[in-house]
PAVOFI-978075 format. One record per atom (N, C-alpha, C, CB): atom name; residue number from 1; x negated, y negated, z negated. Coordinates in pm, 1 decimal, decimal comma. Each point is the difference from the previous one (the first is absolute). Glycine has a CB too. Layout:
BEGIN
['CA' NUM [X Y Z]] ...
***
This chain:
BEGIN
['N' 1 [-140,6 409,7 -394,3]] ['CA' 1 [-103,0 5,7 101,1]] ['C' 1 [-34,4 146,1 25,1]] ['CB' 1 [-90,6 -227,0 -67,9]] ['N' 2 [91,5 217,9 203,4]] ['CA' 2 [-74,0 186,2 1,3]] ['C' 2 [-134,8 -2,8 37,0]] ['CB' 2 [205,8 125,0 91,4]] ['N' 3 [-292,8 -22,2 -94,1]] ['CA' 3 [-107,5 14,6 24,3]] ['C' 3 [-32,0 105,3 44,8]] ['CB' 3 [-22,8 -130,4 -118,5]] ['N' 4 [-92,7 168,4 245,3]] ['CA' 4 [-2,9 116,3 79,9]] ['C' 4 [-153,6 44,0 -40,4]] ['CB' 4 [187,1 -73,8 210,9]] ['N' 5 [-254,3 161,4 -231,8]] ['CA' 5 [-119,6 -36,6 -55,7]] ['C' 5 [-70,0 136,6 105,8]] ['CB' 5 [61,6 -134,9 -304,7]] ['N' 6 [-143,5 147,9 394,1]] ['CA' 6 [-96,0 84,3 60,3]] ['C' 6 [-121,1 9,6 16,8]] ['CB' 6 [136,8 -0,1 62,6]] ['N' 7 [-201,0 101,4 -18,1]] ['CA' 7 [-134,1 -16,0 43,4]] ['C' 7 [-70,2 -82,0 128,0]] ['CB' 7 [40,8 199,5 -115,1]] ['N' 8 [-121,7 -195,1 109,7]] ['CA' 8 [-30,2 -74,6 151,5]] ['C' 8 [41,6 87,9 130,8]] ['CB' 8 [-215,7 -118,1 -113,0]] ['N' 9 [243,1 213,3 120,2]] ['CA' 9 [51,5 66,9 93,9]] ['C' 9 [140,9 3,0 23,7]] ['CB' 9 [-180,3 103,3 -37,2]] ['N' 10 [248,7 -160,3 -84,1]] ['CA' 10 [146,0 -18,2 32,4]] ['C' 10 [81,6 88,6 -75,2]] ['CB' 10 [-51,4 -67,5 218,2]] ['N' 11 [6,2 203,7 -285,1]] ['CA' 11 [7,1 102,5 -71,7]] ['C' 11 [155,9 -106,1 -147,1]] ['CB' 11 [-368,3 162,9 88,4]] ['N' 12 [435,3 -123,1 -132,8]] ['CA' 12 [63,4 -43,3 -74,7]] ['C' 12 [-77,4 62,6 -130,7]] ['CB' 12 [215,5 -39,0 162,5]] ['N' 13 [-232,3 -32,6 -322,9]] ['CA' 13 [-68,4 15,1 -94,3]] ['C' 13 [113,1 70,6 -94,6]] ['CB' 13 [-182,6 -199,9 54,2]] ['N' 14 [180,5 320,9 -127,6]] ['CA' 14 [133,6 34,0 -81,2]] ['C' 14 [-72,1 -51,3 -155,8]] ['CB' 14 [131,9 253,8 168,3]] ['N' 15 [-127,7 -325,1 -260,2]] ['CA' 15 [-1,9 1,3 -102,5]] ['C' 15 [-83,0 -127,2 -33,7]] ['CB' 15 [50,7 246,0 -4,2]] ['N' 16 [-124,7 -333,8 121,4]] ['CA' 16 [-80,6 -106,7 -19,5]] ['C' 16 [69,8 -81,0 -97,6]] ['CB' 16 [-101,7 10,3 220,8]] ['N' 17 [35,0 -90,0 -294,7]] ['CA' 17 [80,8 -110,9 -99,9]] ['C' 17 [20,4 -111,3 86,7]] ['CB' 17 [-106,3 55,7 -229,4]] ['N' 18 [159,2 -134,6 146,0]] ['CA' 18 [18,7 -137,6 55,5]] ['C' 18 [-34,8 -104,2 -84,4]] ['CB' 18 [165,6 80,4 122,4]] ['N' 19 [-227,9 -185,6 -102,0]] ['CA' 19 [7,3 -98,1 -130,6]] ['C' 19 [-7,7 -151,7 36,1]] ['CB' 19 [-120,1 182,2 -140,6]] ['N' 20 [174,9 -266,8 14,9]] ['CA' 20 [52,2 -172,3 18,5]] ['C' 20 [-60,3 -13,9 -73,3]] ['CB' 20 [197,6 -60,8 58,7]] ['N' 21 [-267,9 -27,9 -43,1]] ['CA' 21 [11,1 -145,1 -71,9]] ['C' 21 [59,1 -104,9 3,1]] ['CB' 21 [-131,4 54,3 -2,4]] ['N' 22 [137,8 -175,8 -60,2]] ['CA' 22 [83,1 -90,8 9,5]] ['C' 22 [-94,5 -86,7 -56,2]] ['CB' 22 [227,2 103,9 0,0]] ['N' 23 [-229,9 -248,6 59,1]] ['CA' 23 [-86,5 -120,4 -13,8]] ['C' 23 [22,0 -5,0 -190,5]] ['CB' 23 [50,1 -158,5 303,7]] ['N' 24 [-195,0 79,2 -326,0]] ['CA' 24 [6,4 -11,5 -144,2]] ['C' 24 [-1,6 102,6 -52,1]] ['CB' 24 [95,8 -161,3 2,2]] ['N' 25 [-149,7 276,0 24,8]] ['CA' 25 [18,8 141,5 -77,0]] ['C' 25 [-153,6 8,4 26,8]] ['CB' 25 [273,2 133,4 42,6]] ['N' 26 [-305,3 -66,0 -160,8]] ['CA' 26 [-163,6 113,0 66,1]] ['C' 26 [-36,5 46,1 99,1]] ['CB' 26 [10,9 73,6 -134,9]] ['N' 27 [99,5 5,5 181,1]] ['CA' 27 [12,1 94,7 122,1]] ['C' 27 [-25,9 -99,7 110,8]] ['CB' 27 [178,8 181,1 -94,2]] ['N' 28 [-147,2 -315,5 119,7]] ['CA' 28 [44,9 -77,8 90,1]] ['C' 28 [-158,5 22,4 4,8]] ['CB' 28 [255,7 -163,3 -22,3]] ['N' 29 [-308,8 69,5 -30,7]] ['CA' 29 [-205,3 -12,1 36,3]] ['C' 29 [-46,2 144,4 -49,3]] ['CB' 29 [-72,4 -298,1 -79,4]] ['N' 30 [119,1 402,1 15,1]] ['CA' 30 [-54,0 130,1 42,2]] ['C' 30 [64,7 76,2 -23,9]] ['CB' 30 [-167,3 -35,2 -12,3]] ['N' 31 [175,2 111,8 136,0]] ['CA' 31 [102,3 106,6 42,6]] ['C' 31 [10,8 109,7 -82,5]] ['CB' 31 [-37,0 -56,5 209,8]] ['N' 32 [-86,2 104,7 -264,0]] ['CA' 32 [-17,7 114,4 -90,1]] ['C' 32 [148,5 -10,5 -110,6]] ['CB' 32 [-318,0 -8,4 21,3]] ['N' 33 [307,7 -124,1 -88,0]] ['CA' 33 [122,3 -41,8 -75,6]] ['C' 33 [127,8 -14,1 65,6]] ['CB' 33 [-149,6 -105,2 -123,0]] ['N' 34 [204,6 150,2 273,5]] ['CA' 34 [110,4 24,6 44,5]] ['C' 34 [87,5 74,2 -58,6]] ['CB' 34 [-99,7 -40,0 150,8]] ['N' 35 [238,1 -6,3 -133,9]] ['CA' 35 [73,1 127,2 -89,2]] ['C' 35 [45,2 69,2 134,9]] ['CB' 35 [107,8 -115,3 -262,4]] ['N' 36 [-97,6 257,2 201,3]] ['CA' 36 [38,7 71,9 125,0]] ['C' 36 [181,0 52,6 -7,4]] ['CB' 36 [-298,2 93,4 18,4]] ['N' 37 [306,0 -140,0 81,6]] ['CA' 37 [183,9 4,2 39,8]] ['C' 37 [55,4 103,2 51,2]] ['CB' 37 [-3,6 -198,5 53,1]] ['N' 38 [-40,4 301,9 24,9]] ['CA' 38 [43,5 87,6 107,9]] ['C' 38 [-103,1 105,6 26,5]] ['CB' 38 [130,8 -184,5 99,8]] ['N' 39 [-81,4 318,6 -85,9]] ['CA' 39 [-76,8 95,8 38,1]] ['C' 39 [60,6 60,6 109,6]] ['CB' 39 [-89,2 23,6 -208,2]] ['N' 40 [-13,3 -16,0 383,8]] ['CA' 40 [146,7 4,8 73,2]] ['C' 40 [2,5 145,0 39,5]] ['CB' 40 [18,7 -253,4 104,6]] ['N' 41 [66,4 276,8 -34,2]] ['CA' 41 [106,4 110,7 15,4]] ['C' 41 [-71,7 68,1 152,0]] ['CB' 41 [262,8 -142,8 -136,9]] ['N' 42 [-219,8 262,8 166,3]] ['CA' 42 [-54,9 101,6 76,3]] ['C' 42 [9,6 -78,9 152,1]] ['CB' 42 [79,2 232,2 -171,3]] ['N' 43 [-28,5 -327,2 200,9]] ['CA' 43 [9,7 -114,1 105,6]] ['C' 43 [-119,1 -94,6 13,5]] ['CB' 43 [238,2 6,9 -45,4]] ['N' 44 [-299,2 -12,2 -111,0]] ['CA' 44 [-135,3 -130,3 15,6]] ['C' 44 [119,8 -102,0 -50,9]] ['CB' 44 [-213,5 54,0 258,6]] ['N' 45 [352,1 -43,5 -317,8]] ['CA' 45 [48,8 -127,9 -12,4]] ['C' 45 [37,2 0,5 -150,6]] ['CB' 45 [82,7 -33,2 252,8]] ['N' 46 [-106,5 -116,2 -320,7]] ['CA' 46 [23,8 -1,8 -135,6]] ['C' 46 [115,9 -168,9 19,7]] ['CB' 46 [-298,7 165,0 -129,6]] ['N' 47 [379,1 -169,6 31,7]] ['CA' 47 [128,3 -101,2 -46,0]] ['C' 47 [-35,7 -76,2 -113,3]] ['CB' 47 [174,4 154,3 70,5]] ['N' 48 [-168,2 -297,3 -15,5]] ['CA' 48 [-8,0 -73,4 -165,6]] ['C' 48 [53,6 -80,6 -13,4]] ['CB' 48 [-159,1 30,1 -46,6]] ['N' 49 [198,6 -176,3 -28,6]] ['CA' 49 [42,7 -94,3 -38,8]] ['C' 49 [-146,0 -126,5 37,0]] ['CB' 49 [200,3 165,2 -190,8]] ['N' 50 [-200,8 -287,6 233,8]] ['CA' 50 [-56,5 -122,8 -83,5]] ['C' 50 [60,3 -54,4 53,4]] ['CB' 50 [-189,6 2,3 -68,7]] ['N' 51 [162,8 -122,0 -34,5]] ['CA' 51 [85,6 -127,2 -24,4]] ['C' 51 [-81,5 -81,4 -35,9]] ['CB' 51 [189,3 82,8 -59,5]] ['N' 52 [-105,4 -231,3 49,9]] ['CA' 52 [-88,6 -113,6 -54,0]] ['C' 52 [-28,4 -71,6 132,1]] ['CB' 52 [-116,4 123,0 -216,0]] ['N' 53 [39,4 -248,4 135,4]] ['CA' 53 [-48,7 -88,0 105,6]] ['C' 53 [-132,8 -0,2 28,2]] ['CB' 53 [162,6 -123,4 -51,5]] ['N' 54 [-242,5 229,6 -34,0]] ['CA' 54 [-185,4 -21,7 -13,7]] ['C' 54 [-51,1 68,5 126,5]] ['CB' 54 [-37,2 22,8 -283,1]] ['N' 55 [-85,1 -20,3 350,7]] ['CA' 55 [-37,6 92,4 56,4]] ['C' 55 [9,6 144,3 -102,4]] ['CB' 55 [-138,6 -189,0 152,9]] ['N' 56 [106,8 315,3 -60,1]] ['CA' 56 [-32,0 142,6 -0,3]] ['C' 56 [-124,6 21,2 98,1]] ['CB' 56 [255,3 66,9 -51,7]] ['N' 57 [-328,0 12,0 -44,2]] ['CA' 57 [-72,4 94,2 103,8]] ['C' 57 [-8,2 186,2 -39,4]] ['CB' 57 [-162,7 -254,9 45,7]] ['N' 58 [220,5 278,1 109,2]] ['CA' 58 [5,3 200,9 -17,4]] ['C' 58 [-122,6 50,1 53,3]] ['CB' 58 [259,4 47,6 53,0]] ['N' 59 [-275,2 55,2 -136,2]] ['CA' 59 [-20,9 127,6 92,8]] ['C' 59 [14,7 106,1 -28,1]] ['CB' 59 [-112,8 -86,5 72,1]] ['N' 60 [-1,7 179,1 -34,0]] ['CA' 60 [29,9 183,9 19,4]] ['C' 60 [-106,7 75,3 -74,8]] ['CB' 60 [92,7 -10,7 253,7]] ['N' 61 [-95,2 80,5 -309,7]] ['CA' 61 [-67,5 96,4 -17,3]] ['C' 61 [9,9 100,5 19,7]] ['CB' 61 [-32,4 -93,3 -85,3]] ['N' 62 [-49,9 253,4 100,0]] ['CA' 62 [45,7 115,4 -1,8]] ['C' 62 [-183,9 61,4 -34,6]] ['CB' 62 [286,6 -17,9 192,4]] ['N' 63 [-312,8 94,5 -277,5]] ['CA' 63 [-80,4 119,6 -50,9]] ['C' 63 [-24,2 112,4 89,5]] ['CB' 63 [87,3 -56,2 -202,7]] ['N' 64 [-186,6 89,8 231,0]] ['CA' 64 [-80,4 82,6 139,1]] ['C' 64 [-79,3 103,7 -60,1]] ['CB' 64 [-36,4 -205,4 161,1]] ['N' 65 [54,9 307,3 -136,5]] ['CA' 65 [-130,8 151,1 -58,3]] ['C' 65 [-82,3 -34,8 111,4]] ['CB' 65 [138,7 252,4 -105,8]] ['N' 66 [-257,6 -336,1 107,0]] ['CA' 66 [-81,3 -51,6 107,0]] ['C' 66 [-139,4 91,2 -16,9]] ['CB' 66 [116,8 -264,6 1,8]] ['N' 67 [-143,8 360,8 -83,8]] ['CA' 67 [-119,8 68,9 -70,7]] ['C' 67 [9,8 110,6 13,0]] ['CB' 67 [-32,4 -126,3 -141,3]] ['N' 68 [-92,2 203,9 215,3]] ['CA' 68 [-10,7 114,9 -36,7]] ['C' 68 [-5,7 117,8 -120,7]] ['CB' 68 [-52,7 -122,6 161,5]] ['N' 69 [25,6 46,0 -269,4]] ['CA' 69 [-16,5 114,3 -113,9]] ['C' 69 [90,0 -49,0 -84,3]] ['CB' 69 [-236,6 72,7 10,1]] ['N' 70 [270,5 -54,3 -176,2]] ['CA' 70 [113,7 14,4 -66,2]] ['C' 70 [100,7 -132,0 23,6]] ['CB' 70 [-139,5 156,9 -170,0]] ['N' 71 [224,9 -135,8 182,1]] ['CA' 71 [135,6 -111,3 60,2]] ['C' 71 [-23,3 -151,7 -28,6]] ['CB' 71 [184,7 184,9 -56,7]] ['N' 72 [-287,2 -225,4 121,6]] ['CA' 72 [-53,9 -161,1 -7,0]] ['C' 72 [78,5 -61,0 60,2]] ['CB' 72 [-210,4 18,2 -4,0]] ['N' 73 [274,8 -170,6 -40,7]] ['CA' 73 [124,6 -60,4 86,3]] ['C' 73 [-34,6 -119,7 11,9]] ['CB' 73 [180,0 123,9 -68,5]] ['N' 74 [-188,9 -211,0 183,2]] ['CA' 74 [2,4 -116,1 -5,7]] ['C' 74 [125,4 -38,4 56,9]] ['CB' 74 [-231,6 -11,8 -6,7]] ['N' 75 [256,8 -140,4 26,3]] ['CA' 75 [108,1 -47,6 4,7]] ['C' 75 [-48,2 -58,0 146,4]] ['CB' 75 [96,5 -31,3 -272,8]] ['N' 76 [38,7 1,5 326,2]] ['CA' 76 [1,9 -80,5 142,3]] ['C' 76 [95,4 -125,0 -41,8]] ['CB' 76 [-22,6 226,4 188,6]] ['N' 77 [-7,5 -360,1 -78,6]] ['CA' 77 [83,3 -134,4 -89,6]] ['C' 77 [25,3 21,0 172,9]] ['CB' 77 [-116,1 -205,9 -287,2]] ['N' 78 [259,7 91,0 295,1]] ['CA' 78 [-8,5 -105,5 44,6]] ['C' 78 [0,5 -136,6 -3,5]] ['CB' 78 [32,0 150,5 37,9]] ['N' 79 [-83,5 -240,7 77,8]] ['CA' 79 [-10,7 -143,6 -67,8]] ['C' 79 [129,7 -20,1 -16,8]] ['CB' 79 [-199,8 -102,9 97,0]] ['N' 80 [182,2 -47,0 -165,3]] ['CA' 80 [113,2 -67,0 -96,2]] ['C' 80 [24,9 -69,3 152,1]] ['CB' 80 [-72,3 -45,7 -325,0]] ['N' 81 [269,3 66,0 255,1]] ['CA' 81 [44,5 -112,5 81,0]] ['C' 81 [74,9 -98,7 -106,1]] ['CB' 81 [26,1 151,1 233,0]] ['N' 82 [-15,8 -269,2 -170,7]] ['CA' 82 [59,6 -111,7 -115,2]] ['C' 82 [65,1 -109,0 83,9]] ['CB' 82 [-194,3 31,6 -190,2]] ['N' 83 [365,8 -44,0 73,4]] ['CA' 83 [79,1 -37,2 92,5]] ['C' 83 [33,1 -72,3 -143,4]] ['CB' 83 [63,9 174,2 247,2]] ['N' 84 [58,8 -272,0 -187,4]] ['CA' 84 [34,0 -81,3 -116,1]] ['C' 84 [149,9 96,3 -44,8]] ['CB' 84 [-125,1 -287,1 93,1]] ['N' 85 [168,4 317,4 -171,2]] ['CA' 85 [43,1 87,3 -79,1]] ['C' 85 [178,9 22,6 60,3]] ['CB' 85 [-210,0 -82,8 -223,2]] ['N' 86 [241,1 -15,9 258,6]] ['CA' 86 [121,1 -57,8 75,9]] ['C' 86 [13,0 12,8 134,9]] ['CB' 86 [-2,4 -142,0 -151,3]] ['N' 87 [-101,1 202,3 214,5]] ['CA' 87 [-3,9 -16,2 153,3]] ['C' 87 [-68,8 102,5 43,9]] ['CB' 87 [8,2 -227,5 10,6]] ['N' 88 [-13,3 380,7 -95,7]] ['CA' 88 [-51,3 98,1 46,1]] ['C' 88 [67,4 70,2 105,2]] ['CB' 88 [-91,6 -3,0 -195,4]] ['N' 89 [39,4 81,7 281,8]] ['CA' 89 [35,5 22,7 137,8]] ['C' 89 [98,8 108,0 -87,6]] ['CB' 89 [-230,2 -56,1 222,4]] ['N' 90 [322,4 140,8 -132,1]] ['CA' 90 [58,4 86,2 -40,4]] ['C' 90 [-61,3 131,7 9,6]] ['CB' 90 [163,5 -142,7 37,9]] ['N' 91 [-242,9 149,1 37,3]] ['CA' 91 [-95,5 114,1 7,1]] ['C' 91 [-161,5 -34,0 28,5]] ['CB' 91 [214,8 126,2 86,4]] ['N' 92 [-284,2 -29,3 -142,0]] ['CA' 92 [-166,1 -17,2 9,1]] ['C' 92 [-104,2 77,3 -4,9]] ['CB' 92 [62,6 -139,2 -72,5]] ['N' 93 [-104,1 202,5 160,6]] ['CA' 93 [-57,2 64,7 26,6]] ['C' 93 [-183,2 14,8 -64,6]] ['CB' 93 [223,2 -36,1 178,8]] ['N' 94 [-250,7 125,3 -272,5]] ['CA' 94 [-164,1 3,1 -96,8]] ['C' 94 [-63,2 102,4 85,0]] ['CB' 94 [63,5 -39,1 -282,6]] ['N' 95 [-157,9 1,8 344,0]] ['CA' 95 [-118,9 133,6 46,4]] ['C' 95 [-90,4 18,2 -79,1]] ['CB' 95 [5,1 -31,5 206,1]] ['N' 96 [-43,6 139,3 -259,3]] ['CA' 96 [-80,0 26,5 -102,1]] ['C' 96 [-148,2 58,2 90,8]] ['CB' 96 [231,5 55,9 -202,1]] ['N' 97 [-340,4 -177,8 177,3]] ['CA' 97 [-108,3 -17,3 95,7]] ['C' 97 [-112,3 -25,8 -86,0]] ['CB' 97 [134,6 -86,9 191,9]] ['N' 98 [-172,0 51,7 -309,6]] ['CA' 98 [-119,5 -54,4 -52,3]] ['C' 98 [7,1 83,5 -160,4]] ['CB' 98 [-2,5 -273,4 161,6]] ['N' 99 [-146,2 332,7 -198,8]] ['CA' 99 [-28,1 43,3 -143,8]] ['C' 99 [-31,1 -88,7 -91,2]] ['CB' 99 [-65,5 172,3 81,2]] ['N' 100 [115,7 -323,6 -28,2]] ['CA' 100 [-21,9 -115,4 -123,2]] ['C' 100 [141,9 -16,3 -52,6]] ['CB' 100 [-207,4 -148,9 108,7]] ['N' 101 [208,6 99,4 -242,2]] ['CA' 101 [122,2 -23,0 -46,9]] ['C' 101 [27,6 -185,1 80,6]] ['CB' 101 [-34,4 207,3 -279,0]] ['N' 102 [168,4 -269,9 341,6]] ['CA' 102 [31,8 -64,9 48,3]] ['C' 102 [-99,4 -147,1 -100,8]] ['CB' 102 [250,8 180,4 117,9]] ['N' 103 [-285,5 -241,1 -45,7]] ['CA' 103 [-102,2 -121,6 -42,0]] ['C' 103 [-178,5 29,4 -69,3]] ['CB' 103 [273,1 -111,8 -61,0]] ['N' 104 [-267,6 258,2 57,6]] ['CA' 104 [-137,1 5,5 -42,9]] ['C' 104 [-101,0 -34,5 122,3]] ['CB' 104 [73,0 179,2 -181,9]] ['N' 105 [-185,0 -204,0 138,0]] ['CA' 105 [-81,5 -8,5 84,3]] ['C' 105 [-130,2 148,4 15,5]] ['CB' 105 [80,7 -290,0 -52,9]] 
***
């Protein structure tokens, strides 16, 4: 599966992570417990493997110097997408849009 991961402006992300879960896992009901698969490349694009028959749910992260004074970082998500593990598109596009981690409230 590939993955394209940007900002809301369209900007390509160099180094954002990527991360799966897989149904029946931690990660699946919370993302925090995702394992992370891919860190992508100066394109915004990262390469992976899944398999199986369970659902998946992805997404994106990437770390922001969002602060004026000593190098404070928060993180940017995008939402989860979730596909059944067998029928993921060949490509998929993550906009990194919200300072919640994917399912928090």
């Amino acid at each position: 599966m590939q993955v394209r991961v940007t900002w809301p402006d369209g900007n390509a992300i160099d180094g954002a992570w990527v991360y799966v879960a897989y149904e029946n896992t931690k990660g699946f009901a919370s993302p925090n417990d995702a394992s992370h698969v891919g860190i992508t490349d100066h394109n915004g694009q990262a390469t992976f493997s899944v398999f199986g028959k369970s659902r998946i749910r992805i997404y994106a992260e990437e770390s922001v110097n969002d602060l004026k004074e000593p190098p404070f970082f928060t993180s940017r998500y995008s939402v989860l997408a979730d596909f059944e593990a067998d029928k993921v598109p060949d490509k998929l596009d993550l906009v990194l849009t919200t300072k919640k981690l994917p399912g928090e409230r």
